[in-house]
C-alpha positions in Angstrom: -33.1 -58.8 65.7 -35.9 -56.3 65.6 -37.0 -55.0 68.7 -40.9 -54.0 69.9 -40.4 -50.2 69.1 -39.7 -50.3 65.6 -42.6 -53.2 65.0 -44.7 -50.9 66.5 -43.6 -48.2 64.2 -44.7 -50.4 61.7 -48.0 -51.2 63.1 -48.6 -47.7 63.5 -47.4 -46.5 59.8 -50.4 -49.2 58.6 -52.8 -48.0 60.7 -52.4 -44.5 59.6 -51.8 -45.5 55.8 -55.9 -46.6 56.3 -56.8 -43.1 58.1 -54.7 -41.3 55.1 -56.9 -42.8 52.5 -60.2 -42.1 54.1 -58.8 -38.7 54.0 -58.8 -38.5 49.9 -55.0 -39.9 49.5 -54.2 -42.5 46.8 -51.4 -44.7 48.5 -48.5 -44.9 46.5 -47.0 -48.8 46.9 -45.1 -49.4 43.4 -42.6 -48.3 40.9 -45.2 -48.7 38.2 -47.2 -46.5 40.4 -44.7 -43.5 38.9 -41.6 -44.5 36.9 -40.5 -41.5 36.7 -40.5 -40.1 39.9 -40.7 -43.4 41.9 -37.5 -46.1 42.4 -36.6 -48.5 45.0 -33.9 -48.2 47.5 -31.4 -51.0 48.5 -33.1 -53.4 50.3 -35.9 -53.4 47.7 -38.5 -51.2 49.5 -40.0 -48.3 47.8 -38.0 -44.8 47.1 -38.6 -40.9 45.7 -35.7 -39.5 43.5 -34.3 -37.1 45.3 -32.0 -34.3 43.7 -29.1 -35.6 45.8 -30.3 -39.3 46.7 -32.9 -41.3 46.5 -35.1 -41.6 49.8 -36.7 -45.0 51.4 -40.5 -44.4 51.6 -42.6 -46.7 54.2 -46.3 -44.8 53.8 -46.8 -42.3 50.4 -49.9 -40.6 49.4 -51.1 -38.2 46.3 -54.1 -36.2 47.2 -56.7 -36.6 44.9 -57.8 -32.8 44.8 -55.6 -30.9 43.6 -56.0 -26.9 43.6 -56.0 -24.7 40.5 -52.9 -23.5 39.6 -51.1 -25.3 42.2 -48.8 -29.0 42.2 -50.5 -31.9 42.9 -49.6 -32.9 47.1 -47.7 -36.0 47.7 -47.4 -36.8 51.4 -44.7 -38.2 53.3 -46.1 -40.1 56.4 -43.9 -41.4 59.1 -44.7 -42.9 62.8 -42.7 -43.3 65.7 -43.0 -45.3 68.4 -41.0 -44.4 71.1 -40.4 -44.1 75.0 -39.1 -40.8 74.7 -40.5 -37.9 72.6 -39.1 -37.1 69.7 -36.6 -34.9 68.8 -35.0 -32.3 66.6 -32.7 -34.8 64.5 -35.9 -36.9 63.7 -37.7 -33.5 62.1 -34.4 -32.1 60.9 -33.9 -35.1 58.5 -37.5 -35.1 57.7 -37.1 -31.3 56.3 -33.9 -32.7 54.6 -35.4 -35.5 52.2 -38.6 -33.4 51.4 -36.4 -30.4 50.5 -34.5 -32.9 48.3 -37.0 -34.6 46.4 -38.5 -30.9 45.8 -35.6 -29.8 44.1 -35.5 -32.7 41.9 -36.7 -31.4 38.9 -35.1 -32.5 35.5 -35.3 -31.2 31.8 -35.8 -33.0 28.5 -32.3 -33.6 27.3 -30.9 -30.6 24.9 -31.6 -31.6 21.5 -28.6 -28.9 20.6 -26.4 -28.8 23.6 -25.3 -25.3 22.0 -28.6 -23.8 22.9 -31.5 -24.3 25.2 -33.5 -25.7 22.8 -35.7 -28.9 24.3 -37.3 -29.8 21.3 -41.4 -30.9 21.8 -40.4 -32.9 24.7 -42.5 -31.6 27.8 -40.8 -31.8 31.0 -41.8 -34.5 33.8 -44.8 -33.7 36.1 -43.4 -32.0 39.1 -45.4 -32.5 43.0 -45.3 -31.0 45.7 -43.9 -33.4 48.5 -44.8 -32.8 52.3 -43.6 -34.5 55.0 -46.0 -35.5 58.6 -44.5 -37.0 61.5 -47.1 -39.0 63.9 -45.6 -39.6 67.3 -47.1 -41.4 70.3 -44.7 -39.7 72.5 -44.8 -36.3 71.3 -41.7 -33.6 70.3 -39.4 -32.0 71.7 -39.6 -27.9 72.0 -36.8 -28.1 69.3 -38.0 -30.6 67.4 -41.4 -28.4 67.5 -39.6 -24.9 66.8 -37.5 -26.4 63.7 -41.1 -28.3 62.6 -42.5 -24.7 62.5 -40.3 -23.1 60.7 -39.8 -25.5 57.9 -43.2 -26.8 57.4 -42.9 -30.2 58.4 -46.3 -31.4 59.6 -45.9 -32.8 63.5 -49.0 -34.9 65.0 -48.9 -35.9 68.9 -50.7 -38.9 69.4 -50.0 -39.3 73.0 -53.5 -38.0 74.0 -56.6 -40.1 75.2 -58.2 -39.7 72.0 -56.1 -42.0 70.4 -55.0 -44.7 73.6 -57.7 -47.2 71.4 -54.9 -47.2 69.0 -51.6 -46.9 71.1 -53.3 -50.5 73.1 -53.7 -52.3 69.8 -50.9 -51.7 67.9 -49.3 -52.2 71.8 -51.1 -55.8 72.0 -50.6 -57.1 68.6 -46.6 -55.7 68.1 -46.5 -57.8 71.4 -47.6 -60.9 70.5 -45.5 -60.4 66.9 -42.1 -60.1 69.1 -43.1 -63.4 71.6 -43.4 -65.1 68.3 -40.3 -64.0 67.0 -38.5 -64.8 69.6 -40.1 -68.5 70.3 -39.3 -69.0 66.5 -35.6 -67.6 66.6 -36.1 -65.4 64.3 -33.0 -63.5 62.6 -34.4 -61.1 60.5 -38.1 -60.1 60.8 -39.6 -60.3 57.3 -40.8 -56.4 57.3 -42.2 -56.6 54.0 -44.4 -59.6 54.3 -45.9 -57.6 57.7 -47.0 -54.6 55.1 -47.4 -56.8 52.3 -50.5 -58.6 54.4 -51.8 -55.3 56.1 -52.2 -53.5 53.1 -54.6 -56.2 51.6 -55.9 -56.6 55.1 -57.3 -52.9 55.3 -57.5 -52.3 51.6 -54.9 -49.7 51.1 -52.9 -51.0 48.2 -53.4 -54.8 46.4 -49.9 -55.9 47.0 -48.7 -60.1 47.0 -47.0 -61.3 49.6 -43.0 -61.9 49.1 -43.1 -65.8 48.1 -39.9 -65.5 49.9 -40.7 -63.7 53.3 -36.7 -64.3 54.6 -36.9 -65.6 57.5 -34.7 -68.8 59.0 -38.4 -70.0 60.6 -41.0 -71.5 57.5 -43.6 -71.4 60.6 -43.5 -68.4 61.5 -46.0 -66.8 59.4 -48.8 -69.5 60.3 -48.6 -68.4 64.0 -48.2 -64.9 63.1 -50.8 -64.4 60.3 -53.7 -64.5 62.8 -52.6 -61.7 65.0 -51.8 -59.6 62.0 -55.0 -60.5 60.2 -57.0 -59.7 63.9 -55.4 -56.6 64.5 -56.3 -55.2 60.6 -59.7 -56.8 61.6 -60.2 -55.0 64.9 -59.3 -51.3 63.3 -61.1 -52.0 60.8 -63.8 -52.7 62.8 -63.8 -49.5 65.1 -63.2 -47.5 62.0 -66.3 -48.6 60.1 -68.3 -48.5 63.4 -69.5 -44.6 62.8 -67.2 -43.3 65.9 -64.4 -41.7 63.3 -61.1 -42.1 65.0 -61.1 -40.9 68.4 -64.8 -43.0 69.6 -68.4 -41.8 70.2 -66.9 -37.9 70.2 -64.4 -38.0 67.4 -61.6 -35.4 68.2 -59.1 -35.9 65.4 -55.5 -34.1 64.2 -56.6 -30.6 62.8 -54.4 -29.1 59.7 -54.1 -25.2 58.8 -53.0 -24.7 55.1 -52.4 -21.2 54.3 -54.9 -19.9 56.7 -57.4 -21.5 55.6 -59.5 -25.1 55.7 -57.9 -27.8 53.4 -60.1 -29.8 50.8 -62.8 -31.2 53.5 -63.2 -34.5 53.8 -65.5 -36.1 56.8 -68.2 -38.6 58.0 -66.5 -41.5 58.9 -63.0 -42.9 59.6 -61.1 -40.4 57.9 -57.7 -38.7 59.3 -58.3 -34.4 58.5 -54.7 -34.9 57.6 -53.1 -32.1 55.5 -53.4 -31.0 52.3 -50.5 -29.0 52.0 -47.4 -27.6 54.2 -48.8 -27.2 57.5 -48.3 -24.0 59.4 -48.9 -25.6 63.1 -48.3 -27.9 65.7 -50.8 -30.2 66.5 -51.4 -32.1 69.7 -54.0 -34.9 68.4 -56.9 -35.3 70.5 -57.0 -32.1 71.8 -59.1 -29.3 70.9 -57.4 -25.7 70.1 -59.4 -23.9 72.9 -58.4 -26.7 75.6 -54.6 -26.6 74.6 -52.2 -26.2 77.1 -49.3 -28.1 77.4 -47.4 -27.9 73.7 -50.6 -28.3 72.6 -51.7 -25.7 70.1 -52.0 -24.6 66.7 -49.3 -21.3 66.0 -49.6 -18.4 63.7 -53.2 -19.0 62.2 -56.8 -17.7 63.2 -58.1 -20.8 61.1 -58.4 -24.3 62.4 -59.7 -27.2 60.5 -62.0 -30.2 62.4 -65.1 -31.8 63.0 -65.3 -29.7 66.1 
């Protein structure tokens, strides 16, 4: 049975799926989307080819700017929700499936296997994949260090700037798991949850699973409301001029080479990265005011709505 944490992973992943678009990311929510790069794993749920594998993928985004002479930017976006911060094995496999997919690049087939002639075929768009990690609990020195060093984007959302969102994704995966549990619920339907949060806060049009698998057919007209009230209520602060943080947005800042990525603001967007970011970030928090963990390494330039 699922538990609270990972429904408030889930929560969370939504919630920043919304933020991501604001930002100038097209969420990525079907094969069709990309057949070529794009597959499903398993259980049915979206996944990237990978050199090696394919890799299950909850929230994807393509930047819609992309630089001259450069890949267009897919990103990678995973939440945690946990008591404890997170650690290195969390980043480390993070760094492996982004590394992966990267590599995955494939040829036209040899139309003489004797040579290295492709014929006119053109080989299949290549991206470049990130990976960001939202946590509201933080990393781990290790987790940080091995983050750094690989590029893999880390965002602390443990601060005050962003306890708005840690109480309503708190509230509502609360209410879910009560439900849940009154209903003796096996096997929580996962994909109906994002199926209905997505058209909720107008990500992705997506229908809902006809069959949402669950052993409880009344399940979703008790839980409908609280997921429909909780896309309602952040939608509402987002769309109430206040950005993500309230009156004095303060929101995750991003360093791409040095310099300011493609700048997007006014309104309830996430300054999320364009590119393979070169810092930690403690959300909430500006640079000059970092103490704790909480700073921006190895670049003079910081992007935000400061």
């Amino acid at each position: 049975m699922l538990t609270k944490a990972p429904l408030q992973g889930y929560l969370l992943e939504e919630a920043l799926a919304r933020l991501l678009r604001n930002s100038g990311y097209r969420l990525l929510s079907h094969t069709g989307d990309d057949r070529a790069e794009l597959t499903t794993s398993q259980d049915g749920s979206l996944a990237v080819r990978g050199r090696g594998a394919r890799h299950q993928v909850d929230v994807l985004g393509q930047f819609a700017f992309t630089p001259a002479f450069s890949l267009p930017v897919r990103m990678f976006l995973e939440a945690k929700s946990y008591n404890e911060r997170c650690g290195l094995s969390i980043v480390r496999n993070a760094h492996g499936v982004v590394r992966d997919i990267n590599q995955n690049f494939a040829l036209p087939e040899l139309r003489n296997p004797a040579s290295s002639d492709h014929g006119t075929a053109r080989p299949r768009r290549r991206y470049h994949y990130v990976y960001v990690l939202f946590s509201t609990s933080g990393f781990t020195k290790d987790a940080q260090r091995f983050a750094l060093a690989h590029q893999i984007s880390l965002v602390d959302l443990s601060g005050e700037s962003f306890k708005w969102l840690r109480d309503r994704i708190g509230t509502a995966a609360d209410l879910l798991y009560t439900i849940s549990t009154q209903n003796g619920i096996t096997k929580f339907p996962v994909s109906w949850l994002r199926a209905v949060l997505r058209n909720e806060l107008k990500t992705a049009e997506i229908s809902e699973p006809s069959d949402i698998s669950t052993n409880a057919p009344q399940f979703t007209a008790v839980a409908l409301p609280v997921v429909e009230g909780f896309a309602h209520k952040l939608t509402e602060k987002l769309n109430g001029g206040q950005g993500v943080a309230g009156s004095n947005p303060v929101v995750p800042t991003s360093v791409y080479a040095g310099r300011r990525p493609f700048p997007l603001r006014g309104g309830s967007g996430l300054d999320v990265f364009s590119g393979p970011c070169e810092c930690i970030v403690r959300a909430g928090f500006r640079p000059s005011r970092a103490r704790q963990g909480a700073r921006c390494l190895n670049s003079p330039s910081v992007a935000g709505p400061w």
